[in-house]
Each structure stands twice: as C-alpha cells, then as structure tokens.
NUBAPA-582151 format. One record per residue (C-alpha): x, y, z. Coordinates in steps of 0.02 Angstrom, whole numbers, padded with zeros to 5 digits, always signed. Example, Ala and Ser with C-alpha at 12.3 -4.5 7.8 and 13.67 -1.06 7.14 Angstrom:
+00615-00225+00390 +00684-00053+00357 
END
This chain:
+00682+01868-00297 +00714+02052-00385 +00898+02066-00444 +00935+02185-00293 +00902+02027-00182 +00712+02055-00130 +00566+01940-00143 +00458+01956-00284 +00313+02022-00185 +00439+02148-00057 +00379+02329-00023 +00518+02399+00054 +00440+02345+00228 +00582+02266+00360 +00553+02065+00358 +00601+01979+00516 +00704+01806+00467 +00616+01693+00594 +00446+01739+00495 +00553+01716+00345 +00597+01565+00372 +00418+01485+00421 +00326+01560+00288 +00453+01502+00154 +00445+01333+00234 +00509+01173+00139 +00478+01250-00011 +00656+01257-00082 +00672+01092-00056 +00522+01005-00113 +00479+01128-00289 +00635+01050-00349 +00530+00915-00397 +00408+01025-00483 +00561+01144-00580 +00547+01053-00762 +00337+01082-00719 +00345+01219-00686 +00465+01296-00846 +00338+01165-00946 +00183+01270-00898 +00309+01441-00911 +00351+01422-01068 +00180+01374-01135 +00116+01534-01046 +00253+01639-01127 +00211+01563-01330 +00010+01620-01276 +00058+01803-01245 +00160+01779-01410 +00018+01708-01497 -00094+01867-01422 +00008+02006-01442 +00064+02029-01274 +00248+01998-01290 +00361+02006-01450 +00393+01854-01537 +00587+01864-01499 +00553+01876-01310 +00438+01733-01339 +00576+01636-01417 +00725+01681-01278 +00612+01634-01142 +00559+01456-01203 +00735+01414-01225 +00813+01497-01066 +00659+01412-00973 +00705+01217-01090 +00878+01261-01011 +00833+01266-00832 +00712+01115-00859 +00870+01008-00930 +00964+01046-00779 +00819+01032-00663 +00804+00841-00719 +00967+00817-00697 +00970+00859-00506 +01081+01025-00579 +00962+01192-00536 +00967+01213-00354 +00835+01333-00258 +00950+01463-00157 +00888+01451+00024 +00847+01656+00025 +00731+01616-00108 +00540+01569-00075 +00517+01409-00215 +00552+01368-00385 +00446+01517-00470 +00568+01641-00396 +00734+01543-00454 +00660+01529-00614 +00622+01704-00648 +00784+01770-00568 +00875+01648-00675 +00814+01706-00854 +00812+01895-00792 +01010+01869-00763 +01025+01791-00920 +00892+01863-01029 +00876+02044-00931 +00729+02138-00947 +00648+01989-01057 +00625+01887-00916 +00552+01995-00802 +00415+02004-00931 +00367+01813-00904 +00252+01845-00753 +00123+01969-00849 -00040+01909-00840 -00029+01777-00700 +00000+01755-00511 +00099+01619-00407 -00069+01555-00363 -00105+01491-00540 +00098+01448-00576 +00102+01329-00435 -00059+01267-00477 -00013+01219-00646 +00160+01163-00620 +00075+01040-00467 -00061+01004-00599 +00053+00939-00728 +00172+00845-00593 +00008+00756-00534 -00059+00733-00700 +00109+00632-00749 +00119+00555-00577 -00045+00466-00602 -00023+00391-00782 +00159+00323-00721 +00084+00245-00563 -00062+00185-00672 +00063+00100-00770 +00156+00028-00608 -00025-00054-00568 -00055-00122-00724 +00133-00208-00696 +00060-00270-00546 -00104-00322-00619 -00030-00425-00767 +00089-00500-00640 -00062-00564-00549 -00132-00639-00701 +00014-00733-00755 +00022-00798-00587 -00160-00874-00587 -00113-00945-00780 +00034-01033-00693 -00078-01097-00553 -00244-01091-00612 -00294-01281-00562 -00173-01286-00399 -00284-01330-00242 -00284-01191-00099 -00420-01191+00027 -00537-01052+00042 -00551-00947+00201 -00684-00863+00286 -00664-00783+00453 -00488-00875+00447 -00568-01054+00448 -00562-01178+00302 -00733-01126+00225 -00733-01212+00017 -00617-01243-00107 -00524-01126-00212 -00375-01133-00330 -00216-01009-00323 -00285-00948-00493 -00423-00903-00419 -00352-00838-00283 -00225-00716-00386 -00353-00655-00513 -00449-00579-00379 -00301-00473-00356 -00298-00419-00540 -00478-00391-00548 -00461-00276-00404 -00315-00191-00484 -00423-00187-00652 -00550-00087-00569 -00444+00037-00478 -00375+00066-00662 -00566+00100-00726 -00541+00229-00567 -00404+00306-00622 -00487+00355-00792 -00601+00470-00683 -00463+00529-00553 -00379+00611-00738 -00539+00674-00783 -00501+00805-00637 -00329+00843-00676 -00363+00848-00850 -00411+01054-00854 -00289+01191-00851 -00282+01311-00718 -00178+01438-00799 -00233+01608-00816 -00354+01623-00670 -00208+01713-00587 -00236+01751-00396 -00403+01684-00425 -00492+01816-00519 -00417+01808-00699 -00338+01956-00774 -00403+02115-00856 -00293+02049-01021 -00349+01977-01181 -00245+01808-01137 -00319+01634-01227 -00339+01510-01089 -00392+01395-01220 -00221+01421-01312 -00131+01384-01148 -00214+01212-01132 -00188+01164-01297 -00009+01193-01283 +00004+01080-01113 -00086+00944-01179 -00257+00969-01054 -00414+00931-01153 -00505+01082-01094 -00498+01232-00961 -00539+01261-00785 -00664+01398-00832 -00700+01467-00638 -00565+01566-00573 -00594+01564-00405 -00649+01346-00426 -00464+01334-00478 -00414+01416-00312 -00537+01317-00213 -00499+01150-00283 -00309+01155-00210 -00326+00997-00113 -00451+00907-00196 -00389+00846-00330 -00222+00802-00246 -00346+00699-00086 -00440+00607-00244 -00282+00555-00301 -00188+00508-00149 -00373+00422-00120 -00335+00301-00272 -00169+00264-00216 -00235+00202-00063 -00361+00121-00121 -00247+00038-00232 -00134+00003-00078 -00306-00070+00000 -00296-00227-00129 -00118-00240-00107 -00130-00259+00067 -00264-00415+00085 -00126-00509-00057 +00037-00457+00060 -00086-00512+00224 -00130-00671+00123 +00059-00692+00105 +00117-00667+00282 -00011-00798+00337 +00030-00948+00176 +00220-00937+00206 +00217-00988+00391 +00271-01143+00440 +00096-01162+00496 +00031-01139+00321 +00173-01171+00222 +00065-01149+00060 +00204-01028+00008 +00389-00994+00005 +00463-00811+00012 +00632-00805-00092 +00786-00784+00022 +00807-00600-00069 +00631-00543+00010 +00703-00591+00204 +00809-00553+00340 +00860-00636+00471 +00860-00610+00664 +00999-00555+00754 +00968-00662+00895 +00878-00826+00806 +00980-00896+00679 +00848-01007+00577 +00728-00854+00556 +00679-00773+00403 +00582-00639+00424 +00470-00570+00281 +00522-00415+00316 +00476-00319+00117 +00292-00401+00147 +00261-00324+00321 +00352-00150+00271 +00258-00160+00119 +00077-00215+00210 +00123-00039+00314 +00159+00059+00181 -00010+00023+00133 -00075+00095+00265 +00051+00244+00260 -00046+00295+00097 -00220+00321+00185 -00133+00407+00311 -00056+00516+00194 -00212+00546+00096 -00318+00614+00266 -00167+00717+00314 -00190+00818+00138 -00386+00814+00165 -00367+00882+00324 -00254+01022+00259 -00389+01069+00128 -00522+01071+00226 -00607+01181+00336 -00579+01335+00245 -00678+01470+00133 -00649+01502-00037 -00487+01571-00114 -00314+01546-00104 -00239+01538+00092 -00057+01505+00137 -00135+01320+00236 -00098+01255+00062 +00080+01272+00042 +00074+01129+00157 +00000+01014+00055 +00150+01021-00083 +00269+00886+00034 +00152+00757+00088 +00085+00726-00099 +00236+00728-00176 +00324+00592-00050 +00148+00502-00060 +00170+00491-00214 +00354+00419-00227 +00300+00299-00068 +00153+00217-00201 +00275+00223-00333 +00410+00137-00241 +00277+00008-00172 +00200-00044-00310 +00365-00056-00402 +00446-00174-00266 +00275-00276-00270 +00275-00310-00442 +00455-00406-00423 +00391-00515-00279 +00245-00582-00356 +00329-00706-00491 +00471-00732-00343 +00332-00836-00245 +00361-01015-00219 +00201-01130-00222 +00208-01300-00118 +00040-01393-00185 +00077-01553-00087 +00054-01431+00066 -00121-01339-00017 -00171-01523-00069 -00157-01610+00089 -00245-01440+00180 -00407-01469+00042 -00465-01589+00161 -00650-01684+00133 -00737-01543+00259 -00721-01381+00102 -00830-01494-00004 -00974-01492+00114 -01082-01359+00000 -01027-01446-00148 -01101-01613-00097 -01258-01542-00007 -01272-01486-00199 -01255-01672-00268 -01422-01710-00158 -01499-01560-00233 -01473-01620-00407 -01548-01786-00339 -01734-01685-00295 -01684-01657-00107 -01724-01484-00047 -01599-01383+00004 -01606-01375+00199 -01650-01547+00192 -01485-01584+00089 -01387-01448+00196 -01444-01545+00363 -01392-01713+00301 -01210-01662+00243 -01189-01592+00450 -01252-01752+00508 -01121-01826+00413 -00990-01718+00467 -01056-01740+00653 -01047-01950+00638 -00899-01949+00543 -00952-02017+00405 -00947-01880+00259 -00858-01935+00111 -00890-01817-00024 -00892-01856-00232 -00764-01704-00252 -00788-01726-00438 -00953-01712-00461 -00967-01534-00470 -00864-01404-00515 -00910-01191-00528 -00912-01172-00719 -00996-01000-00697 -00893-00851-00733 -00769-00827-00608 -00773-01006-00533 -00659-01118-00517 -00688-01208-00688 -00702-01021-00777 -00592-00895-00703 -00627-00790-00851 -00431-00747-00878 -00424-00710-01057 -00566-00566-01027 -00471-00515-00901 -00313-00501-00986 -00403-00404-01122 -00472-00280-00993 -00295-00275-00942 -00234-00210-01122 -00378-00093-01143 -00323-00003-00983 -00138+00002-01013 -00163+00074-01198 -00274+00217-01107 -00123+00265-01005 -00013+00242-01144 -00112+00352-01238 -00132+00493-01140 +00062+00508-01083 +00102+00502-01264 -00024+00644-01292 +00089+00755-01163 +00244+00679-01233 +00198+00759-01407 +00129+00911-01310 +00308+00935-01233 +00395+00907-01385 +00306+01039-01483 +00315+01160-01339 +00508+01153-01333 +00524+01180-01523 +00546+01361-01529 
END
C-alpha cells in the first residue's frame, strides 16, 4: 500500500471490492505468522544492497532497525495487517515509509513479492521443521524410556489381530522409536530442500542489478543459493508437499502406537490403563471413559495426509512460473504445521502416563505363541523343519502341546533378548544434536543480522 492508500502494484485503473476481496484472500490473516520472516529476510536483503553499493549505509542501518521493530511486535501478537492491505509485505513497507519516509520505499529495489514471500515462507518452514524435528525426537526418547521400563514385560504378539508369538512391551515401544529414528534420518533430507535461498530471483527472472545472492544467504543462515530463477518460482509447493509429506509420515507411526492403544486399554485387552486426565466420560453412561485424546489424536493423523494432498493438489497441474493458485497454499501449511506440532506435543505427555497391567499380558502369553519357538527346539534336535513344524500342530490339534518356553530366546539384534536400546538411544542423540545444530546456526544468523 502507497501512502495515498493504493496497492503497491495500482495503476490508476478502478478496482471493484468484490475482486478485491477474493484476490487478497486470507492473506491478512495468515502472513501474520510469517511478519518476523519476513522483516528477517528484509533486512538481510537491505545489508546486501549496503554491502553492493546499492543503498547508503545509513538507509541500510534505519531499515534493519525499523524492520527489528516490526519483528518485536510481530512476535508479540502487536503488528496487525489492516484489512485494505494485501499481506504482510505491504504493512511492512508502508510501516517503515511512515516512519523512515523515502528510506523505506527504497527496500523493495531489486526484488519482487514473488521472491519476498518465498523467502519469508522459506525461513518459516525451515524453522518449522527443526522445531517439529525436535518434538519427534521428544517422542522418540519417550518411546525408549518406555521399552527400558518394560523391556522384559510379556505382551503377546499380533498378526492379523490373532495371538501370533511372543513379544515384550520393550519390544513393542522401540519399534515406535526406531520408526521415529528413521523419519528423523528423513528429515535431514527434507532440510536439504529448504536449505537454499530464494532471494533475488525476483518475479522469477532475477534482476538486471549487480545484487550478491550469495551475500543474502550467508546472512540468513542457508548453506547455499537457489541458482535457477524461474526453479525458485516453480518449486512453490514442493518443498512445502515434501514437508507436510514427513509430517504425515511421521503421523503414520504415531498412528499404529495410538491404534495399538485403543485396542490394549479395553476391557477386552486390558493390557493397558489410560490416565483419568486422557478421558472423558459419556453423558449418558456413567462408568465410561472414553479415550477420547487417543482417537482425536489417531485422526489427526490422518488430518496430516489429508493436508499434505490438498497442498499437492494446489501445486500441481500447472506450467512454470509464478500463478496466483499458490497463494492458496500459504493456510493449509501453516495450520498443518501447528496441527503436527500440537500432536506430537500432546503425544509425548501420554506416553510415560500409560499404565501397564502384566498379570493381564502374562496370563494372555498363553502356551499357543510358543509354537515356532518349540518347532525350533526339534530343529536343534536334527528334525527338519516341516517335519518339526507338523509335529508342534499335531500337538496343538490333540491337546497336548506343552512348550519348554525357556529354551530359546531371540538374542539376535532386535529380539527379544537384544532389543539393541543403547544403539538406539545413541542414534537418538546423533539426530537431536543435528537439529540442535542447525537451529543454533540460524539463531547466530539472526543475531548478527539484527546487530546493526
């Protein structure tokens, strides 16, 4: 918006206010989350065309700090978008011309909104991963101190819902850390595309200006730059579907431990007990308690893949360039984003909150899951196999199996008698102190960037 009230991009052509109104969307509301990105990448931009002659140094200066002063208030829920304004970039820029006058009309030379948006979504996403990465490795420790707590407690193993061999709850929770380990391996790779900087391929073409990308991406805290132009214009979508993608396939373990859940605390199971504070109750049935966080959580699970094909489908189907289809995608990711953040953070608090009742998983280990295991005592004897395999049935059949439940036990890695925690817990540490380093890569970034 131009101090007489227009929009940035107005030429003096009448503007209908229905048309208005759809084009500019939810955009006022939802680049309030991106303000303090989007003055991060602004001010950045501003020290480069210091740093290249094409501003003076004291405009430089003014800039940074009138943009560090509309950050603060951003965070602090203080820098409202006027509703006659498009999005953030305009209420930025018709904040420091007020204050700064001419100085911060200047901020815009040698980009477009294309590329601000980009890199203020860029460096939202960017920060939204590593903080969800560190929600999941929360989750994934959580896990592991749960199968240290219970690594020896009896729990029958299930396949196609029937009692199939037996397993231990330690077994049963590492698998959901070693899932949870591996989608943090995947989120290494899902940074690896965030981790370029857009700025300065304007509306997709570059600029006819002797900026310093480079410079720009140093300053943010990206390791290198999105050379192509018109690839940063045609990867709106991408990145934000590969990311939403690793949420939900984050969600995807989650939801086999919260189905796992729903089935061991039933009465009919009663392998587990929910705490009270994870219920409700029934307004009709006074002895129920429902477990109501489990099944809203299970479904939000399930709300993140559907969030991640609605931004896909946004993205796709069209040719190369910047077209207004992807002002859509802004809402969805961000409140994908906050529904995986508030998931895994309400997850993380549950898991430790789980009762186990092993007199219940003991008495369901019944003689019938140690049918392989003693068809494997005959082996050991010289019998083959299928000749071992056909005598344990028979015995099952007649009612006569009685199996030597001691006499073996899986000692390979990842069985029963070697869940392989303490190589799991280092995994664990290697994958936090990634995160951990990177964010305090930006961190430092940031803190440099502010220092005028």
């Amino acid at each position: 918006m131009k101090p007489d009230g227009t929009t940035l991009w107005a030429k003096d052509l009448p503007l209908d206010v229905a048309i208005h109104r759809f084009t500019v969307g939810e955009d006022p509301d939802t680049d309030l989350t991106l303000l303090p990105w989007d003055c991060q990448g602004s001010a950045a931009h501003a020290k480069m065309l210091a740093a290249t002659g094409l501003l003076e140094g004291p405009d430089a200066t003014a800039l940074v700090r009138g943009l560090k002063r509309i950050a603060n208030l951003a965070r602090q829920n203080a820098f409202p978008i006027p509703p006659h304004m498009e999005d953030g970039h305009t209420a930025i820029e018709a904040d420091l011309t007020r204050s700064l006058g001419a100085v911060g009309q200047r901020i815009h030379l040698g980009r477009s909104r294309n590329d601000q948006v980009i890199l203020a979504f860029r460096l939202y996403l960017r920060d939204a991963l590593l903080r969800l990465g560190l929600r999941v490795s929360d989750l994934a420790e959580a896990f592991l101190a749960f199968a240290r707590a219970h690594e020896q407690e009896a729990l029958p193993g299930y396949t196609h819902l029937r009692r199939a061999m037996p397993s231990t709850f330690g077994m049963w929770a590492a698998a959901f850390a070693e899932g949870l380990l591996e989608e943090l391996e995947a989120l290494q790779s899902v940074y690896q595309r965030l981790d370029r900087c857009p700025l300065g391929s304007a509306a997709g073409f570059g600029v006819p200006l002797p900026i310093d990308r480079e410079l720009t991406a140093k300053l943010l805290g990206f390791s290198k730059v999105q050379r192509s132009p018109i690839d940063v214009q045609n990867s709106r979508g991408r990145h934000e579907t590969a990311l939403l993608q690793w949420a939900a396939s984050t969600g995807g373990v989650l939801e086999k431990f919260l189905w796992d859940v729903s089935f061991y605390s039933t009465e009919e199971f009663g392998f587990l007990k929910l705490p009270d504070a994870f219920t409700t109750g029934s307004s009709i049935m006074p002895q129920k308690k429902n477990p109501d966080v489990v099944e809203l959580a299970r479904g939000r699970c399930r709300e993140l893949r559907g969030t991640a094909t609605l931004v896909e489908q946004i993205a796709s189907g069209l040719p190369s360039s910047y077209h207004r289809d992807l002002q859509l995608l802004k809402r969805p990711v961000i409140l994908g984003l906050r529904q995986a953040d508030e998931l895994f953070g309400v997850l993380v608090r549950l898991i430790p909150a789980l009762n186990v009742n092993a007199e219940a998983t003991a008495a369901a280990s019944t003689d019938e899951l140690y049918a392989a295991h003693q068809a494997y005592v005959f082996v050991q004897g010289g019998m083959p196999f299928r000749e071992a395999y056909r005598k344990v049935a028979q015995q099952i059949q007649e009612g006569t199996f009685a199996p030597d439940r001691a006499a073996l036990t899986a000692t390979h890695l990842g069985g029963a008698g070697n869940l392989g925690l303490d190589d799991l817990a280092a995994d664990l540490a290697q994958a936090r102190a990634w995160i951990e380093a990177k964010r305090e890569i930006h961190a430092d970034a940031e803190s440099a960037l502010w220092t005028a």
